[in-house]
N, C-alpha and C positions, 0 to 999 in steps of 0.2 A: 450408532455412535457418531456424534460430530466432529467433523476434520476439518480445520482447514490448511493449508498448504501452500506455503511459500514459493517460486522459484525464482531464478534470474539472476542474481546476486552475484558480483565478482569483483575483479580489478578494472582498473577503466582510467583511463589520462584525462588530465583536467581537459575540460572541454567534449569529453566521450559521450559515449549513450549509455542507457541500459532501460530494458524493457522487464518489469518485472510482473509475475502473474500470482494470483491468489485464487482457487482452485477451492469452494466449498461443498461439504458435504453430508448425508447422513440425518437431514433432517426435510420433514414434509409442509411444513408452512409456508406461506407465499410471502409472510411478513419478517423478511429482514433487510438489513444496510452494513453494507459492508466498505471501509474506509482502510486509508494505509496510514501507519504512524512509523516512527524511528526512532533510535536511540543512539547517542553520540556516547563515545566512550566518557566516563564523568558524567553525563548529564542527562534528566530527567527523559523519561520517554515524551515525544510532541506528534501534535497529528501534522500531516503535512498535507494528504488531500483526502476527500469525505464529499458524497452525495449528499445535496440537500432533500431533495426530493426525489418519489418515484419517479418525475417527470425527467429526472435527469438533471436537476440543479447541482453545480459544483462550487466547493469551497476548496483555496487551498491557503496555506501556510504563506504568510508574506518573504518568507525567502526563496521562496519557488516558482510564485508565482510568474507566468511566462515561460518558465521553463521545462515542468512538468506536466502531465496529463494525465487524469484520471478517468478507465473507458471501465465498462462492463457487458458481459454478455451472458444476459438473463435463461437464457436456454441452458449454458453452460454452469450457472453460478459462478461466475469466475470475474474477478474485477482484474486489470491492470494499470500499472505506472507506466508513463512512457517517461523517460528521466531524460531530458538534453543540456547543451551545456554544462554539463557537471561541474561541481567546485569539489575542492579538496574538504569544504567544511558540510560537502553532502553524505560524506563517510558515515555507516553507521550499522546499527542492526536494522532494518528494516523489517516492519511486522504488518501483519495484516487482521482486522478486528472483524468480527462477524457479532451482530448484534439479532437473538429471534425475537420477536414477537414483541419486541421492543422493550425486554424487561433481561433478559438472556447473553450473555458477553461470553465469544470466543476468543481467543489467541491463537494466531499460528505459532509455529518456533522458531520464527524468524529466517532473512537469507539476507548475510554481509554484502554491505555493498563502502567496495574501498575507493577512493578517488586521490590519484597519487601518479607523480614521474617517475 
């Protein structure tokens, strides 16, 4: 069965960190991509950062960019966010997408991430 698994999520002062990890599993393909998206209270879910390429090409969200970091570690299946500088309007659900074989869409179930004095 396919998992995937959110962590990291919490409180955090404007301007904080937070490192968040996505943990996949349960499937034997070597063909997936896995990206982090968000969802702000009110508003549509958006991706914020996403692999272009096996080769490790990155795309992120123009409000983030500079600020966030999207790494992975292919032994582990596991991608992470490194979140700095935080804003108050980076609050949200935070989710992470597992795509196999390129036809195949997972959801984790998300891990809140608040940004707040």
């Amino acid at each position: 069965q396919v998992q995937v698994v959110e962590s990291g999520g919490g409180l955090v002062q404007p301007g904080g960190s937070l490192r968040l990890s996505c943990a996949a599993s349960g499937f034997i393909t070597t063909y997936y991509a896995m990206s982090w998206y968000r969802q702000a209270p009110g508003k549509e879910r958006e991706l914020v950062a996403t692999f272009t390429s096996p080769g490790g090409g990155t795309n992120y969200a123009d409000s983030v960019k500079g600020r966030f970091t999207i790494s992975r570690d292919n032994a582990k299946r596991t991608v992470y966010l490194q979140m700095n500088s935080l804003k108050p309007e980076d609050t949200g659900v935070h989710y992470c997408k597992l795509v196999l074989d390129w036809r195949y869409t997972y959801w984790g179930q998300g891990t809140q991430v608040t940004v707040s004095s």
